[in-house]
TIMI-2910 file (N, C-alpha, C, CB; in pm, 1 decimal, decimal comma, always signed):
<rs>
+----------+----------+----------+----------+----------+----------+----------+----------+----------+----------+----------+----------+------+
!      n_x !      n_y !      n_z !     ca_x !     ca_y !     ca_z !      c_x !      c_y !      c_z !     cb_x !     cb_y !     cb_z ! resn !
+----------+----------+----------+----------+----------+----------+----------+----------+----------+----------+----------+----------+------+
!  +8602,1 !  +5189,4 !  -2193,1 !  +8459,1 !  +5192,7 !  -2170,3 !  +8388,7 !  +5121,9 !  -2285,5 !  +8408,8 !  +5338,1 !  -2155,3 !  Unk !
!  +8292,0 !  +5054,4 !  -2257,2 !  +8240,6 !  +5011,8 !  -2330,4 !  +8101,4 !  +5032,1 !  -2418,5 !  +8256,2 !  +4943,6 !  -2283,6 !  Unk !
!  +8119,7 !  +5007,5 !  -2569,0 !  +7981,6 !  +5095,4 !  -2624,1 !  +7801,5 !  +5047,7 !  -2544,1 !  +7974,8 !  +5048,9 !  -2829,3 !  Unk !
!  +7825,7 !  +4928,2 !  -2489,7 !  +7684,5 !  +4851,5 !  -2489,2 !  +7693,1 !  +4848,5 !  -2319,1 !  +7675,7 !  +4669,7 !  -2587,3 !  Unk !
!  +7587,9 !  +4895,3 !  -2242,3 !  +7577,5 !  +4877,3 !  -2094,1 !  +7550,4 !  +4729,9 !  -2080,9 !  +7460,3 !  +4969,5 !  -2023,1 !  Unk !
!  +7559,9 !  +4745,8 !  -1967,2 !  +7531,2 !  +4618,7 !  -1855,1 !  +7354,4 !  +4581,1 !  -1842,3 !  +7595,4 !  +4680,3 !  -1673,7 !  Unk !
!  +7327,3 !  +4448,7 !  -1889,8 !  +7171,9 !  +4429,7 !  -1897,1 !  +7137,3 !  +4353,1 !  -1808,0 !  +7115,5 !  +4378,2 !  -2014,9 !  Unk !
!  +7032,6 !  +4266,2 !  -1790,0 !  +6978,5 !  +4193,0 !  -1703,2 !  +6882,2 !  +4107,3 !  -1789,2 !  +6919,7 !  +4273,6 !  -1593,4 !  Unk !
!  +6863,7 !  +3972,2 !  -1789,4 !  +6765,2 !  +3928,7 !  -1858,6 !  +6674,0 !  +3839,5 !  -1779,1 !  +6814,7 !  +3869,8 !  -1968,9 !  Unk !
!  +6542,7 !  +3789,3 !  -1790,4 !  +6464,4 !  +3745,1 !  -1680,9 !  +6441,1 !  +3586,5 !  -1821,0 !  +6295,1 !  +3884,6 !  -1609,3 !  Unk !
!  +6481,6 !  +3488,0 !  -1782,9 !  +6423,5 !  +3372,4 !  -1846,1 !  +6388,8 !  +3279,9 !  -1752,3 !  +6506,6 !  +3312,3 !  -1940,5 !  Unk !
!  +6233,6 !  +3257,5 !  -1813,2 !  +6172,3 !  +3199,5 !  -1663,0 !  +6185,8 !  +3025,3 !  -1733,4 !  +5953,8 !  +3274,0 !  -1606,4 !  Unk !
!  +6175,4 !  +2934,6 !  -1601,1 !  +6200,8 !  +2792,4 !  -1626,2 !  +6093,1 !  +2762,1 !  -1712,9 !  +6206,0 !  +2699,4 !  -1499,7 !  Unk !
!  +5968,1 !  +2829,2 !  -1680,4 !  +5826,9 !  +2780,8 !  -1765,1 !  +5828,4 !  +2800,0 !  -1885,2 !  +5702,5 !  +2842,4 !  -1732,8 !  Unk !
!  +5930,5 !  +2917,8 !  -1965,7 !  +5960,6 !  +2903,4 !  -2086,0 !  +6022,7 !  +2792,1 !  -2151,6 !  +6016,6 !  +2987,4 !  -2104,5 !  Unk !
!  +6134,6 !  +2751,0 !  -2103,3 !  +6203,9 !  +2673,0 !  -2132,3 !  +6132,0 !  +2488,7 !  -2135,5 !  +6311,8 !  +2714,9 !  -2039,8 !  Unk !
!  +6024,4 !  +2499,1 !  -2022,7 !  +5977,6 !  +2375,8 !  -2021,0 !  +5866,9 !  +2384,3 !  -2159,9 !  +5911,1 !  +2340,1 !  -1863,1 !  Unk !
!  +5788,6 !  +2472,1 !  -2169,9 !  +5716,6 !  +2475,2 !  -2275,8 !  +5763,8 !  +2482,4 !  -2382,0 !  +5647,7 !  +2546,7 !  -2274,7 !  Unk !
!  +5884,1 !  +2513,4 !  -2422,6 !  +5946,6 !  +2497,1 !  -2564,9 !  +6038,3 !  +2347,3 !  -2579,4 !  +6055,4 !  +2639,6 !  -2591,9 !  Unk !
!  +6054,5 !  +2336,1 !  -2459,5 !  +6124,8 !  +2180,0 !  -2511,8 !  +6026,9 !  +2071,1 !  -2474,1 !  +6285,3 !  +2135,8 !  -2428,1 !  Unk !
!  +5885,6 !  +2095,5 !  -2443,6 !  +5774,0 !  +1973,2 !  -2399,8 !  +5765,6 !  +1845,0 !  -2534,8 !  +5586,2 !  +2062,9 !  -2379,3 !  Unk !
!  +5791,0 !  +1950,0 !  -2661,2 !  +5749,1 !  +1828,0 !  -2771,0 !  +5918,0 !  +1752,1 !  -2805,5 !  +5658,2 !  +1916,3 !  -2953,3 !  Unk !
!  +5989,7 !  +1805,9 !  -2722,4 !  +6132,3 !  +1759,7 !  -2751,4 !  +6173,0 !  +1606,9 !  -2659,7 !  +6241,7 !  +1899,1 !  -2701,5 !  Unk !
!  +6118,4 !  +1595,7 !  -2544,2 !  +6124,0 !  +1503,6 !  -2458,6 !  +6002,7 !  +1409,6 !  -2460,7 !  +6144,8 !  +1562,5 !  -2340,6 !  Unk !
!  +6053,5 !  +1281,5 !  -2494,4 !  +5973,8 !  +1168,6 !  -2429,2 !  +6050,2 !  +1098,9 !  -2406,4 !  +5875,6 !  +1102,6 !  -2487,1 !  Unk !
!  +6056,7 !  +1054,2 !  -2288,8 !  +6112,2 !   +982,1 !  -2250,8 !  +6096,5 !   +962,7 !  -2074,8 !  +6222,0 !  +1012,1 !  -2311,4 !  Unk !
!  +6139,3 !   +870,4 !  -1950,9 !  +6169,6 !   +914,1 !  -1806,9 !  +6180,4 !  +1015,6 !  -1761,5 !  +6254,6 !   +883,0 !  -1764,8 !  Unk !
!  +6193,9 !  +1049,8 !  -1652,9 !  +6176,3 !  +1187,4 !  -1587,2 !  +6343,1 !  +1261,9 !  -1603,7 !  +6117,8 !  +1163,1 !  -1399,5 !  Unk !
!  +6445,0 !  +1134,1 !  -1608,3 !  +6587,7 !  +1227,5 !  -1604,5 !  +6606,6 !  +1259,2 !  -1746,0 !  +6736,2 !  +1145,4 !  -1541,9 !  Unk !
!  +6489,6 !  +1260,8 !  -1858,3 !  +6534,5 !  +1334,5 !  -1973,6 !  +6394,4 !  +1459,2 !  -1980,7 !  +6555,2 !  +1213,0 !  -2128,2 !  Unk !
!  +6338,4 !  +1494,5 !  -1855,4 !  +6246,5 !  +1583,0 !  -1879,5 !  +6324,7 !  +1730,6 !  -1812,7 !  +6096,9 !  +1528,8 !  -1809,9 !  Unk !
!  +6274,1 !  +1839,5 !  -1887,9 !  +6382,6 !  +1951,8 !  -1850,7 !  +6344,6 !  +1997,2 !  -1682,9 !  +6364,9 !  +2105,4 !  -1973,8 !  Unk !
!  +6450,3 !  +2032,5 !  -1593,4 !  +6433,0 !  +2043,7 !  -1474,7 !  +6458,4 !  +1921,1 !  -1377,0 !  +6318,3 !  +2088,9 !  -1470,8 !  Unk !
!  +6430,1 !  +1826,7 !  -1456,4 !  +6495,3 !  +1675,3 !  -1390,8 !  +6622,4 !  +1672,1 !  -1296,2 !  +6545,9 !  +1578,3 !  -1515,6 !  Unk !
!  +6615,2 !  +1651,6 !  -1186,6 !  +6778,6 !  +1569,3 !  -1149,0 !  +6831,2 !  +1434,7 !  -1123,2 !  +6825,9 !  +1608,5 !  -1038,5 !  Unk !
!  +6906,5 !  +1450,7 !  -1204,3 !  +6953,8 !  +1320,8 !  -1168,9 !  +7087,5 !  +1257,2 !  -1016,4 !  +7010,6 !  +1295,8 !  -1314,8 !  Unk !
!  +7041,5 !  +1165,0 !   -992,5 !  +7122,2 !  +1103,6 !   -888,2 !  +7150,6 !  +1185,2 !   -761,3 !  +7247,8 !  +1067,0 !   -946,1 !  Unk !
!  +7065,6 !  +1270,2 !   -709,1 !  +7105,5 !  +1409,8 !   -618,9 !  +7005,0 !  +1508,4 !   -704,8 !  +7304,2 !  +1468,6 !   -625,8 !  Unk !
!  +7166,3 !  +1645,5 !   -673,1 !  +7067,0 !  +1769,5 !   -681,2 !  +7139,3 !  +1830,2 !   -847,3 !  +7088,6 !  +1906,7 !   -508,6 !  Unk !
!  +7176,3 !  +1755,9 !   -903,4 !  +7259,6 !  +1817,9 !  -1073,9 !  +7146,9 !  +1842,0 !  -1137,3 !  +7366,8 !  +1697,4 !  -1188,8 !  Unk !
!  +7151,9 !  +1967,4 !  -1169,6 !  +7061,0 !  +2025,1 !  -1279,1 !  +7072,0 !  +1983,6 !  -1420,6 !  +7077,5 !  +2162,1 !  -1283,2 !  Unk !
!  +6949,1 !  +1935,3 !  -1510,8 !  +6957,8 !  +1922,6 !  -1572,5 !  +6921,5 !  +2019,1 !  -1731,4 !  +6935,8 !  +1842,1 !  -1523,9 !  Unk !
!  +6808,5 !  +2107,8 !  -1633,6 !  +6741,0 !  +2218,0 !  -1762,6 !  +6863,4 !  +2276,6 !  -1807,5 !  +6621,2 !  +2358,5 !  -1709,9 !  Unk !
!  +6838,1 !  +2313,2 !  -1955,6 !  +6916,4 !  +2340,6 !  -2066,1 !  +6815,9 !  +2499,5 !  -2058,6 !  +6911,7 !  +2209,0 !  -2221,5 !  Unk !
!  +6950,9 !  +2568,5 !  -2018,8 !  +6911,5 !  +2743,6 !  -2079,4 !  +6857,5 !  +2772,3 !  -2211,0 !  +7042,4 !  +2838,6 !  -2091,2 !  Unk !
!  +6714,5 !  +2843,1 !  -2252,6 !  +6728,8 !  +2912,7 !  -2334,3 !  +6793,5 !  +2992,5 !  -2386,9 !  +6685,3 !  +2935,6 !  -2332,7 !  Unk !
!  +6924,9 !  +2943,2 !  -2448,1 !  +7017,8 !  +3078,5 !  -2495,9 !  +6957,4 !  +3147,2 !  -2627,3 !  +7187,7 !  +3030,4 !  -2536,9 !  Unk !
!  +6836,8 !  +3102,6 !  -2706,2 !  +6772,7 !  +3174,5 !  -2774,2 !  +6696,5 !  +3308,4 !  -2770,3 !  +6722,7 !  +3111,4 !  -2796,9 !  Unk !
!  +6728,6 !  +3275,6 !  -2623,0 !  +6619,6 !  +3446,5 !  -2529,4 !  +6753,5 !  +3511,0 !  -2528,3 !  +6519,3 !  +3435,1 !  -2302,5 !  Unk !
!  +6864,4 !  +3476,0 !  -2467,3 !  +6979,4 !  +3561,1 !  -2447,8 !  +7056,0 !  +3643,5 !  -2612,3 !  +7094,2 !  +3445,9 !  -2365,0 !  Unk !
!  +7002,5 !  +3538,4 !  -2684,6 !  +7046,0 !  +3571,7 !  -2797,8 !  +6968,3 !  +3685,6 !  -2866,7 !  +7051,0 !  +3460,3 !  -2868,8 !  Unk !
!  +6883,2 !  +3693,7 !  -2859,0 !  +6740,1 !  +3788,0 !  -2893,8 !  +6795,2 !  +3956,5 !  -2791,9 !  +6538,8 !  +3676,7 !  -2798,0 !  Unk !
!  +6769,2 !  +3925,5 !  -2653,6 !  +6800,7 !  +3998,4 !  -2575,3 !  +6919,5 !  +4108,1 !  -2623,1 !  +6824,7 !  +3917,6 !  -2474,5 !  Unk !
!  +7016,2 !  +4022,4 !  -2597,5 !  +7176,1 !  +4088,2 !  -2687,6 !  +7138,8 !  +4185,7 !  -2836,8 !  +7293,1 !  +3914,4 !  -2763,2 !  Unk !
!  +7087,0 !  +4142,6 !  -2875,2 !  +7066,1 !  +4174,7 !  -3015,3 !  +6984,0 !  +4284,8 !  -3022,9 !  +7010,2 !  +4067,3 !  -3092,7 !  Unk !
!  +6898,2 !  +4254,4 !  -2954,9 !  +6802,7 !  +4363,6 !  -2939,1 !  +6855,7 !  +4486,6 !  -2804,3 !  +6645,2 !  +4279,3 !  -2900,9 !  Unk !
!  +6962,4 !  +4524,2 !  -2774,9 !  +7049,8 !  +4571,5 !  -2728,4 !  +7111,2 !  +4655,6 !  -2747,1 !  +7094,1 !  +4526,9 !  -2717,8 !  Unk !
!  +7174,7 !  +4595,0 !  -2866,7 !  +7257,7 !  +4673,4 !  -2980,2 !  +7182,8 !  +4754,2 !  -3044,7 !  +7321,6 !  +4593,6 !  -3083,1 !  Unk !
!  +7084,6 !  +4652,1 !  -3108,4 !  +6956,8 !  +4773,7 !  -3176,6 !  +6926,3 !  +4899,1 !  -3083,9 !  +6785,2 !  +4693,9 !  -3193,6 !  Unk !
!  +6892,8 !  +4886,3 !  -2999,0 !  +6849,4 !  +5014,8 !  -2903,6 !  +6948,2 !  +5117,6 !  -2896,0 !  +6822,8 !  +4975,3 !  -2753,5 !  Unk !
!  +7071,2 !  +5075,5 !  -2851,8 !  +7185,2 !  +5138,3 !  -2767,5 !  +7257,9 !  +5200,1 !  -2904,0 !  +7290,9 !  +5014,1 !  -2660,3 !  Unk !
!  +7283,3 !  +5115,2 !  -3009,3 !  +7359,7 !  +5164,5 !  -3141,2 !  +7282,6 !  +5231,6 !  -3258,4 !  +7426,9 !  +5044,8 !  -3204,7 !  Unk !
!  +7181,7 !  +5140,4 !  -3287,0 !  +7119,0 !  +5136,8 !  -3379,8 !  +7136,1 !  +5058,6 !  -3501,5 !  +7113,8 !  +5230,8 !  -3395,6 !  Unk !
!  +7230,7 !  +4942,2 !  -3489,9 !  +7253,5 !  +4861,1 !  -3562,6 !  +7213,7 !  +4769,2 !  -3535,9 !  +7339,6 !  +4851,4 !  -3587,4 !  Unk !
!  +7191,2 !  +4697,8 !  -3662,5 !  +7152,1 !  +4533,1 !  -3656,0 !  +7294,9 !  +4422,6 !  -3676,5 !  +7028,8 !  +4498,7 !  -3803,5 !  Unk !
!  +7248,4 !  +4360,8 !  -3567,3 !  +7360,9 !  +4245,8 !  -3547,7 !  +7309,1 !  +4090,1 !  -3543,2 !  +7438,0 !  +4273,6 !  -3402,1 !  Unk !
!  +7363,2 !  +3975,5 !  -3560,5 !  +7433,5 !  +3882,0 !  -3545,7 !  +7456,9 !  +3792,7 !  -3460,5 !  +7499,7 !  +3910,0 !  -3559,6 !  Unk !
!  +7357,3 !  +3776,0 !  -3344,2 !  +7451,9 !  +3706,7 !  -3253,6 !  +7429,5 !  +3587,3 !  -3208,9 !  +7472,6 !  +3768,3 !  -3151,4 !  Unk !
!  +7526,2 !  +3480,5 !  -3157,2 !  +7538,4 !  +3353,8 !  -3152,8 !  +7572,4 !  +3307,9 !  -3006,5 !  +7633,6 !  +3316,1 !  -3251,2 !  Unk !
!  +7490,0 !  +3230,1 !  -2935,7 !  +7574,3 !  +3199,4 !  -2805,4 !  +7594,0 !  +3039,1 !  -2815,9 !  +7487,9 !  +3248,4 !  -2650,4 !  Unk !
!  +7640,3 !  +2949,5 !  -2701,6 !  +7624,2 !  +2790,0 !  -2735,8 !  +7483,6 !  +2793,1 !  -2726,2 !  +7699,3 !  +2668,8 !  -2629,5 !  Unk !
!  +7467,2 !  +2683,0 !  -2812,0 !  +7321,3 !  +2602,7 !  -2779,4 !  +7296,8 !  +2526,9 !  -2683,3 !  +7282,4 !  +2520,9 !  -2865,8 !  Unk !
!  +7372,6 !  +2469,0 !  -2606,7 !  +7382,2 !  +2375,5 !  -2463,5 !  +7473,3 !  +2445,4 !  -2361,9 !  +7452,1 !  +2214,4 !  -2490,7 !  Unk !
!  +7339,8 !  +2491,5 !  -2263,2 !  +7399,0 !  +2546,2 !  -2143,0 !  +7354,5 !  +2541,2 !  -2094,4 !  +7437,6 !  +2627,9 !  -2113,5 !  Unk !
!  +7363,0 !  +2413,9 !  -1976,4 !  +7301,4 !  +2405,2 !  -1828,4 !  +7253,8 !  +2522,4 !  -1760,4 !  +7396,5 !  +2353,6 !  -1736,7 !  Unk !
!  +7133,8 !  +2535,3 !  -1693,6 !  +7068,8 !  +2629,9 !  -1655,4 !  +7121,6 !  +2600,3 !  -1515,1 !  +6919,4 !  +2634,8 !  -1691,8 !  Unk !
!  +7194,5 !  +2698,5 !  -1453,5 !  +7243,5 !  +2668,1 !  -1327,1 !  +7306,9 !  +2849,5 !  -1310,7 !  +7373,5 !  +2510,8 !  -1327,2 !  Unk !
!  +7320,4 !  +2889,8 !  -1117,3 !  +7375,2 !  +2994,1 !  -1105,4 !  +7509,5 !  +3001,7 !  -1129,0 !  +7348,5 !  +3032,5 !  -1006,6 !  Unk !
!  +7542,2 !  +3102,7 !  -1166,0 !  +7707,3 !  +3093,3 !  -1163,4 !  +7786,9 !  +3031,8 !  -1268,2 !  +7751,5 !  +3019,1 !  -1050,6 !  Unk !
!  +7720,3 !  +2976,2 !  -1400,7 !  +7716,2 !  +2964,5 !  -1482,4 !  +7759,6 !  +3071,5 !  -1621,4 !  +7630,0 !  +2923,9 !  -1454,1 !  Unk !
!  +7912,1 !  +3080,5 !  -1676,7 !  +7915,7 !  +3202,5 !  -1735,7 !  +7931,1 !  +3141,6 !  -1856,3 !  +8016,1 !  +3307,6 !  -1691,7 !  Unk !
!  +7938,0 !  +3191,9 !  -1982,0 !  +7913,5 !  +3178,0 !  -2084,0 !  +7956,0 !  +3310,6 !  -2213,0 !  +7787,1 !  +3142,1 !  -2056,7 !  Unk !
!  +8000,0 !  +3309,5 !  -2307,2 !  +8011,7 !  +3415,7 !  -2407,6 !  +7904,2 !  +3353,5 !  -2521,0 !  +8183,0 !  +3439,0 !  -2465,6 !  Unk !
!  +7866,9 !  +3504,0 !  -2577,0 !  +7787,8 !  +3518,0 !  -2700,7 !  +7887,9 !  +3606,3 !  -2817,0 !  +7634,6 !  +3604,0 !  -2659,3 !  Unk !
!  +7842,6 !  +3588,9 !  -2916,3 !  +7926,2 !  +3663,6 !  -3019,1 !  +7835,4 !  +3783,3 !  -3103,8 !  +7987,8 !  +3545,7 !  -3129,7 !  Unk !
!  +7875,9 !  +3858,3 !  -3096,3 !  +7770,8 !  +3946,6 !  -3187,7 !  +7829,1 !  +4008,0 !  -3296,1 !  +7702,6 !  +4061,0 !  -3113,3 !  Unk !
!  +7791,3 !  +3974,6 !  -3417,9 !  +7846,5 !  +4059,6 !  -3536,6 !  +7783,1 !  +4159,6 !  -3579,7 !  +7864,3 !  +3996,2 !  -3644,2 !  Unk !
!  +7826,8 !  +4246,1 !  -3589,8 !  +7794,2 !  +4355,6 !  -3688,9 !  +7861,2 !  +4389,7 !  -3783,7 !  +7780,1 !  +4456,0 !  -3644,7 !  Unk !
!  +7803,3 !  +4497,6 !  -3873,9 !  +7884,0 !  +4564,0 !  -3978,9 !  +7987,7 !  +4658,7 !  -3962,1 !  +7809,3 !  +4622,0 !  -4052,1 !  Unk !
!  +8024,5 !  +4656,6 !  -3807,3 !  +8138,8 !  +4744,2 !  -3769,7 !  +8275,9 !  +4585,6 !  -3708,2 !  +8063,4 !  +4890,5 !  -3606,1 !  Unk !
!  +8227,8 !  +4474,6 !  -3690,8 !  +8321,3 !  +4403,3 !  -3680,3 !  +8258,3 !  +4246,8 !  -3518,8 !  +8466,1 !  +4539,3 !  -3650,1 !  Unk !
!  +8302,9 !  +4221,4 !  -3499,6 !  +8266,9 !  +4120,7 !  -3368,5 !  +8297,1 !  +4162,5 !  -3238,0 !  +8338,6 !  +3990,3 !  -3373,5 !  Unk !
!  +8178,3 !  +4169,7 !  -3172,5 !  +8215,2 !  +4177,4 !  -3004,4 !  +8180,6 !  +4060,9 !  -2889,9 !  +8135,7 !  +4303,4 !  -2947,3 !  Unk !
!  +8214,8 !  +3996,8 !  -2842,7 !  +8207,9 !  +3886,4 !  -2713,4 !  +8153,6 !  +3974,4 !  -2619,2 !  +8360,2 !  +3813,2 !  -2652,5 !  Unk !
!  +8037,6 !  +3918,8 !  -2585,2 !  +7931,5 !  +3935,2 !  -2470,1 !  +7966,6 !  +3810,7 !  -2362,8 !  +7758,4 !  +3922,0 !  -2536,4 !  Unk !
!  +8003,8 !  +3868,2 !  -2238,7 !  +8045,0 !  +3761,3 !  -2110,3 !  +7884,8 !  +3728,1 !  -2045,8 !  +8170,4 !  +3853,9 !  -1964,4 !  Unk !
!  +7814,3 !  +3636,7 !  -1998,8 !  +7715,1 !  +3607,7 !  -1987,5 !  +7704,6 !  +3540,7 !  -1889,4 !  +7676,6 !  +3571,5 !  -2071,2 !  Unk !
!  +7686,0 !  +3596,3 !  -1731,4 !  +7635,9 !  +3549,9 !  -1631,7 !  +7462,8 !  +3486,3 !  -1573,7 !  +7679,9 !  +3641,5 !  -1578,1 !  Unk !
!  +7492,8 !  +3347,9 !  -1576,5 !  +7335,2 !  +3332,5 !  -1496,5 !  +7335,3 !  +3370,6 !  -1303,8 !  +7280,6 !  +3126,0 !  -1520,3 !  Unk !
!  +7265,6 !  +3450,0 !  -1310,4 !  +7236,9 !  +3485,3 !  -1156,3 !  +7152,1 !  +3487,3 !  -1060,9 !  +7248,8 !  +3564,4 !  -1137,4 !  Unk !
!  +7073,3 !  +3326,8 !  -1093,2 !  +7021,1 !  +3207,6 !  -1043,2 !  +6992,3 !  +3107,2 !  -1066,6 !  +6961,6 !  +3209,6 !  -1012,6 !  Unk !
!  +6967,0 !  +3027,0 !  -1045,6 !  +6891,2 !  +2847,0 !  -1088,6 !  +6800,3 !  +2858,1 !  -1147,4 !  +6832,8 !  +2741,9 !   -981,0 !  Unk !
!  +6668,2 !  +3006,0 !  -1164,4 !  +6608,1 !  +2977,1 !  -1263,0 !  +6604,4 !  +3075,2 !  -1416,9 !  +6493,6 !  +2959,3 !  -1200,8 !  Unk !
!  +6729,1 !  +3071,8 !  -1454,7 !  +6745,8 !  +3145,6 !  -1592,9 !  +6759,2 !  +3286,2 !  -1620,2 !  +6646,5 !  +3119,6 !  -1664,6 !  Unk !
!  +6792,9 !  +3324,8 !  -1496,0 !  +6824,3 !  +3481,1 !  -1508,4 !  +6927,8 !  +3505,7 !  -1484,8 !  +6762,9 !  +3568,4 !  -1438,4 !  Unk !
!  +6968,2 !  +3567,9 !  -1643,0 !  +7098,5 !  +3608,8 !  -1699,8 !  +7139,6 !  +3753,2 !  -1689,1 !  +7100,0 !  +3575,7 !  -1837,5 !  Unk !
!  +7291,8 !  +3821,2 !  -1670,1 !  +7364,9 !  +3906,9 !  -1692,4 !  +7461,2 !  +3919,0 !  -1818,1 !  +7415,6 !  +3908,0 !  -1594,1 !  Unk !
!  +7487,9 !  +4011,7 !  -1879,5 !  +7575,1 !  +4030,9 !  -1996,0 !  +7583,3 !  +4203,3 !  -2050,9 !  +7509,3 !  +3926,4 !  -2119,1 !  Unk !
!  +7695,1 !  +4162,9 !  -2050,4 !  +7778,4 !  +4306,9 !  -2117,8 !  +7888,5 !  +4292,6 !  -2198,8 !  +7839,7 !  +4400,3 !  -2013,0 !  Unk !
!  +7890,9 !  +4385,7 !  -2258,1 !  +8000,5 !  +4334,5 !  -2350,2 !  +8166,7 !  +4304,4 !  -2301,9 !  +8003,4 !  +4441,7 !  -2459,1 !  Unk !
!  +8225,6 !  +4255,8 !  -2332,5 !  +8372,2 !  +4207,3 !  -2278,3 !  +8478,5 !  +4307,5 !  -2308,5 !  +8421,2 !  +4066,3 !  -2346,7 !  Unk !
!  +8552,5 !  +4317,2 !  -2258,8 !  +8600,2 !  +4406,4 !  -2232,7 !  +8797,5 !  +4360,1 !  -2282,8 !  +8539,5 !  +4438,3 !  -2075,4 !  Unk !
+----------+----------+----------+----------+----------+----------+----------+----------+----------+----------+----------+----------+------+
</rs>
């Protein structure tokens, strides 16, 4: 069993476009949400929300402060899984990290 439940996180696309607006100039296939050639997604997940989320998790559920790291480049797409790392002062745990739709809403619990 595991110490940290099963969460849900809501990251909406409008976040993600407003934090990367001063990051893009350029054509439309380098603007976030773009597709190119068809239907390939191009928005890049906020894993900075997932990272926050997680963290603030632990805080609640343990009461410790942790650590945690996911990739920085991750296509925002469903079905999309992913690990985060979380350190604490009791040692490292891998968070498995499901998106469970096209627009940035994530699942994660700790791994097992």
């Amino acid at each position: 069993m595991s110490l940290f439940s099963h969460r849900s996180l809501t990251l909406t696309a409008a976040a993600l476009i407003g934090a990367a607006t001063f990051a893009g100039c350029g054509d439309d296939e380098d603007t976030p949400g773009a597709t190119t050639g068809g239907s390939t997604p191009t928005t890049q997940l906020d894993t900075t929300k997932v990272e926050r989320a997680i963290k603030d998790s632990i805080k609640e559920q343990r009461d410790i402060r942790a650590r945690v790291t996911c990739p920085e480049s991750v296509l925002q797409a469903k079905g999309r899984d992913f690990v985060c790392v979380a350190k604490t002062k009791d040692g490292e745990t891998n968070f498995a990290v499901q998106q469970t739709d096209d627009n940035g809403n994530v699942t994660y619990a700790a791994a097992q």
